[in-house]
C-alpha positions as a printed Julia matrix, in Angstrom:
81×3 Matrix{Float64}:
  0.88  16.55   -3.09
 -0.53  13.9    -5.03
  1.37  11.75   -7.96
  1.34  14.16  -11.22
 -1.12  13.39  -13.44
  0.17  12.03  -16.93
 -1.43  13.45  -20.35
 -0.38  13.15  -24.17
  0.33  16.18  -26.07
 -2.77  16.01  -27.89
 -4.98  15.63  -24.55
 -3.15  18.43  -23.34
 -3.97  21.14  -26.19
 -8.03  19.8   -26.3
 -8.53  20.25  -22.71
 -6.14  23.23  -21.64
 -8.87  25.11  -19.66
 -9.68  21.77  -17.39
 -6.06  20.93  -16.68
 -5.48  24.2   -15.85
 -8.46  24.3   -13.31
 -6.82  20.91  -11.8
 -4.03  22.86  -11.04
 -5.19  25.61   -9.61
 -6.78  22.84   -7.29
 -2.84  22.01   -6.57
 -2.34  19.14   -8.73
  0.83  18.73  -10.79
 -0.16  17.93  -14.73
  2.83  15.86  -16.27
  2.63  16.26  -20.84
  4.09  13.14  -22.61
  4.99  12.88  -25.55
  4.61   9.28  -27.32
  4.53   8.26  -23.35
  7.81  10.1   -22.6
  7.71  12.91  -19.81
  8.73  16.44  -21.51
  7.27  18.68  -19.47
  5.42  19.31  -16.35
  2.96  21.92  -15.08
  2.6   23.05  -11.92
  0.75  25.57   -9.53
  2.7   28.83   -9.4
  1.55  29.13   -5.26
  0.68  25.86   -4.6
 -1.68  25.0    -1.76
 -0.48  23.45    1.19
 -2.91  21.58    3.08
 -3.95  22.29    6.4
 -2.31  19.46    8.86
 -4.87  17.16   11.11
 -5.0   18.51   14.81
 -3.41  16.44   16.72
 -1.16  14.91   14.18
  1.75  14.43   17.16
 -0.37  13.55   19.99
  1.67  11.45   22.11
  5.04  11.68   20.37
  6.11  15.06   22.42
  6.91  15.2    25.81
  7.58  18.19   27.22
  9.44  18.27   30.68
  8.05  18.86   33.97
 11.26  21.39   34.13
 10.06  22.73   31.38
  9.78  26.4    32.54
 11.6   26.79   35.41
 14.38  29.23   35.46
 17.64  28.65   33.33
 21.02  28.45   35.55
 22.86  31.26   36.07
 25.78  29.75   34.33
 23.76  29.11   31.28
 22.66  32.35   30.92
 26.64  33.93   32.16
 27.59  31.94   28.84
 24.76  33.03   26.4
 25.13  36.59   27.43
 28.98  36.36   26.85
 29.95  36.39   30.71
């Protein structure tokens, strides 16, 4: 999510109906007063944005083992043998 956007108090109660449309875009809308924080609004389900394909390319390697049968052992001790 992107920094939270900072407004004044009076910015805030002139524009209500755009800020509000920001966040329903998923931004985070922070209301200063006299450039202090006191309050922060937020998107009730906020939007989560869909990850690149092909964001771990490279950085998972799966082994050539990978689905060959588990030993017997292993699975004695899973199932409580």
């Amino acid at each position: 999510m992107p920094e939270p956007s900072i407004v004044n108090i009076h910015e805030a109660k002139a524009h209500l109906s755009r800020l509000l449309e920001r966040i329903a875009d998923g931004n985070e809308i922070v209301i200063a007063k006299s450039g202090t924080p006191v309050a922060k609004l937020s998107p009730i389900n906020a939007k989560r944005k869909a990850l690149p394909y092909g964001l771990l390319k490279g950085k998972i390697k799966m082994r050539a083992d990978f689905d060959d049968p588990l030993p017997d052992d292993f699975v004695a001790a899973l199932e409580g043998r």
